[in-house]
C-alpha positions in Angstrom: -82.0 -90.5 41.0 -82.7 -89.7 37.3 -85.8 -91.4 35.5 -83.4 -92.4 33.1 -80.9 -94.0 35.6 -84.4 -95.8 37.3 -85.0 -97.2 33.9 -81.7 -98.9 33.2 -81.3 -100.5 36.8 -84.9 -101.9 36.3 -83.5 -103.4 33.3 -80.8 -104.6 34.4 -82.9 -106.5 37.4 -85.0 -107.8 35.0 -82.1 -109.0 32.8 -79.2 -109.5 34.7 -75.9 -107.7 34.3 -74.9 -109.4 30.7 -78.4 -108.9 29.1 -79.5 -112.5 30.0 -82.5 -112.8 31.5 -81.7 -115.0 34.9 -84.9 -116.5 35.3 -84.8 -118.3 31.8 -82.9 -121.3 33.1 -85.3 -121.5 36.2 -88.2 -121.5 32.8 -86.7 -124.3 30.8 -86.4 -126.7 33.9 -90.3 -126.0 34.8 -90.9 -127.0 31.0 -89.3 -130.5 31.1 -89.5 -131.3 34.9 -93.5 -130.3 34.7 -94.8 -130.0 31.5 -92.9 -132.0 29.0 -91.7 -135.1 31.7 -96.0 -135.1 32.4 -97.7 -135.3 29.1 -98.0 -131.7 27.6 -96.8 -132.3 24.0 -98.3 -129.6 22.3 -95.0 -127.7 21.1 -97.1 -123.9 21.1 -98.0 -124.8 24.6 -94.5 -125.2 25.8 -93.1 -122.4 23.7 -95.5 -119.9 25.7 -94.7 -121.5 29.1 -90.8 -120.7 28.2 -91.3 -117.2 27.2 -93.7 -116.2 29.9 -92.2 -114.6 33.2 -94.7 -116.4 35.7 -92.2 -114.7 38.6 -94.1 -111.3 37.1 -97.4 -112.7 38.8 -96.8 -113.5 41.9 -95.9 -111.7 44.9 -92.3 -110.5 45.7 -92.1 -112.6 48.5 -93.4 -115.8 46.3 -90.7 -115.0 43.6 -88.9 -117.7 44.6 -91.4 -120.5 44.0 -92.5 -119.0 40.5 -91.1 -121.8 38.8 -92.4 -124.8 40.9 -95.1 -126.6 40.1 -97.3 -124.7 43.0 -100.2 -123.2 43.8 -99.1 -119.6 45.3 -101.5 -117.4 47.2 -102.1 -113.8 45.9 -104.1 -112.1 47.8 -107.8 -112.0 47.9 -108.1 -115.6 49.3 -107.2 -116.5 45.6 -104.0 -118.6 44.2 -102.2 -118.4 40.8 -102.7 -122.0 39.5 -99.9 -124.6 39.6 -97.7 -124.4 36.6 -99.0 -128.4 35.0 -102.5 -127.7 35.6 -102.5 -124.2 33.5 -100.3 -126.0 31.0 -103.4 -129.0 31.1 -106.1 -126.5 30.7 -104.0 -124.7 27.8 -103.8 -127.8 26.0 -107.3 -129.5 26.4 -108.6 -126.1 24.7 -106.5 -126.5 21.6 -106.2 -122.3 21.0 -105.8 -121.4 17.9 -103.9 -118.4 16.1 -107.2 -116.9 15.0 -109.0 -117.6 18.5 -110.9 -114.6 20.2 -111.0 -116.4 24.0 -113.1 -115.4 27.0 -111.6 -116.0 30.7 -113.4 -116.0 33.7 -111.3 -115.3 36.7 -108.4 -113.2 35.8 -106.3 -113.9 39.2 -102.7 -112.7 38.6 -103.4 -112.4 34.8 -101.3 -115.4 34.2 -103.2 -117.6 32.2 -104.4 -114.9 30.2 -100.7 -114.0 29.4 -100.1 -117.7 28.0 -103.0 -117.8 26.1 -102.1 -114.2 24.8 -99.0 -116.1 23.0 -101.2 -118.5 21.2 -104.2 -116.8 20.2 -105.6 -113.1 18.7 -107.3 -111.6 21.5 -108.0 -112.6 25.2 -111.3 -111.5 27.1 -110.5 -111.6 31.1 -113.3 -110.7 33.9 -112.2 -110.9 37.6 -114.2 -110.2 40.7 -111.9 -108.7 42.6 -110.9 -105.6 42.2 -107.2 -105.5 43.9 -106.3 -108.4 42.0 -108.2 -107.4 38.2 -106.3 -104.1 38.1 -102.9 -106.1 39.2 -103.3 -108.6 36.5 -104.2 -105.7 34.0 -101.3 -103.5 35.0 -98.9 -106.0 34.5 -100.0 -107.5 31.1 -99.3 -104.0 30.3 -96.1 -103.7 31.3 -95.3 -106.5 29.7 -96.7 -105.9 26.5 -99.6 -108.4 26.0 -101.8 -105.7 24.2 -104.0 -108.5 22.7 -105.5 -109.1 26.4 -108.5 -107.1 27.5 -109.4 -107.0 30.9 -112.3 -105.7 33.2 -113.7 -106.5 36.7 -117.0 -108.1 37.6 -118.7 -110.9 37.5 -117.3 -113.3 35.2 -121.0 -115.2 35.1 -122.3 -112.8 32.5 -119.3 -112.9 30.3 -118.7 -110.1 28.0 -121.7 -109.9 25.8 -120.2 -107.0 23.7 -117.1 -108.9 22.7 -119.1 -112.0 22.1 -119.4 -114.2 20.2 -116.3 -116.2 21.2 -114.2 -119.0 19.7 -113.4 -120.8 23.5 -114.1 -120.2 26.8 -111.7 -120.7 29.6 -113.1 -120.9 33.2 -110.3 -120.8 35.7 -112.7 -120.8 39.1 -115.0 -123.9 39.7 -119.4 -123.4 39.8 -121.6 -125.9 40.4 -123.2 -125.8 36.7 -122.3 -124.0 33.4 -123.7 -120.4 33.4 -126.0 -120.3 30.6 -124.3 -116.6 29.5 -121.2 -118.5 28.9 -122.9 -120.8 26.2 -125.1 -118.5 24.6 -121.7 -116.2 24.3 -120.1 -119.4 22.5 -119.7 -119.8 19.0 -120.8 -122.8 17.5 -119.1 -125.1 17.5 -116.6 -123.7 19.9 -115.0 -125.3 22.9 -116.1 -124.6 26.8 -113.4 -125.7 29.5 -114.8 -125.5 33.1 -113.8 -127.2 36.2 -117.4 -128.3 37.8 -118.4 -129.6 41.0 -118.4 -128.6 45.1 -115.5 -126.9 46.9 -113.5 -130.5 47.3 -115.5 -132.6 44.6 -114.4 -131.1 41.2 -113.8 -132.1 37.9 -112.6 -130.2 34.6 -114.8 -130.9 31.5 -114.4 -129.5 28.1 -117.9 -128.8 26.2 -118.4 -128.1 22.7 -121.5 -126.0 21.1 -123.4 -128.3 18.9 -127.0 -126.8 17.5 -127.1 -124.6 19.9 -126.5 -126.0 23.0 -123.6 -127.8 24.9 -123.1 -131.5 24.1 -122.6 -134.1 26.9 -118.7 -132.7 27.2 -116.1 -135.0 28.4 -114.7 -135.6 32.0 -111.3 -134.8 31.8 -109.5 -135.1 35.3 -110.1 -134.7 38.4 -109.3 -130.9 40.1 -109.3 -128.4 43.0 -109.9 -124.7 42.1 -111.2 -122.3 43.8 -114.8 -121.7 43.9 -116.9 -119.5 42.1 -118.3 -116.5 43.6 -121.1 -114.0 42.9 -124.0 -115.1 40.9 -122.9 -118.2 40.5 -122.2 -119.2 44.0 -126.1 -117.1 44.8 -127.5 -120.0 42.4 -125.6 -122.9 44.1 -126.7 -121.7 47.7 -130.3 -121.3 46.3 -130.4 -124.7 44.7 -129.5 -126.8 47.7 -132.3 -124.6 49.8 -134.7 -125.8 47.5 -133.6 -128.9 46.6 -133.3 -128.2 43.0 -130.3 -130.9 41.0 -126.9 -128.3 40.8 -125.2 -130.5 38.5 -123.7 -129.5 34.7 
């Protein structure tokens, strides 16, 4: 078969037969069943949530739950995050048009992808390899060219992009990683879920003088944890005893 003839079949399955694209419908209901019908007001949030393809993200066998509020495995011992609690975390960062953001923990690239649709450039750092250069290859099939994306350890940010309007962190730590606040503007906004593997909250930090302020409990959550220098610190903390909190 033809390259040519390849391309207009994928097409096609991406579009359906009459140009429409099929999974729209299946977008719209996630909006208002999850989002809207929840408490996500914030009309740029749920304008990204309708143009994003979230069934791009997952795995072909998941395709079918894309759309539900659900947390799907991806490989890696890693989920994609369910559909309200991206939304929640999109929202509770404000992100603004001129926003440079950084993201630690990649995954499937998705909430790099809505974030890509409301501000001017996205910084994303995943551990794992399999799933970094997943995420990256298909933001760039789909065209998000303001999202930037490397693997490694998300706990030293990415000083040579810094400084940064927001930080997202979409894995949980015990405490903040100092890296992530000096690489913060001031002024700018930190959202982190905090806490042990079944005792997590998400808290949103701003940088006043310097230094985080006392940031505000926003709900409770269930992420996974995070790993590498982070999790070292954690494990070396309860050996000796040391507080782990914020």
């Amino acid at each position: 078969m033809s390259g040519m003839w390849l391309g207009w079949l994928l097409v096609i399955g991406v579009l359906g037969q009459d140009g429409a694209d099929p999974y729209q419908a299946a977008r719209e209901r996630m909006v208002r069943r999850h989002l809207v019908e929840r408490g996500i007001t914030d009309e740029r949030v749920l304008a990204a949530f309708r143009e994003v393809p979230r069934h791009r993200f997952v795995p072909p066998e998941s395709q079918r739950l894309a759309y539900e509020d659900e947390s799907i495995p991806i490989g890696e011992g890693q989920t994609i995050t369910a559909t309200y609690e991206v939304a929640f975390m999109t929202q509770a960062l404000e992100p603004k048009p001129t926003d440079r953001v950084f993201e630690v923990g990649t995954g499937s690239g998705y909430q790099a992808a809505i974030l890509s649709r409301l501000v001017r450039e996205v910084y994303s750092v995943e551990i794992h390899r399999p799933l970094g250069e997943r995420a990256a290859r298909v933001l760039k099939e789909l065209g998000y060219d303001n999202v930037r994306t490397r693997v490694g350890d998300g706990y030293v940010g990415w000083p040579e992009a810094a400084p940064f309007d927001a930080v997202i962190v979409t894995c949980a730590p015990e405490r903040v990683p100092q890296p992530l606040v000096d690489q913060l503007k001031e002024g700018g906004r930190l959202l982190i879920p905090l806490g042990t593997r079944y005792d997590q909250s998400i808290y949103l930090y701003k940088k006043i003088n310097g230094k985080l302020d006392e940031g505000k409990k926003l709900k409770p959550t269930l992420f996974v944890p995070m790993t590498g220098q982070a999790q070292r610190e954690a494990a070396e903390a309860r050996k000796s005893g040391t507080n782990s909190g914020p």
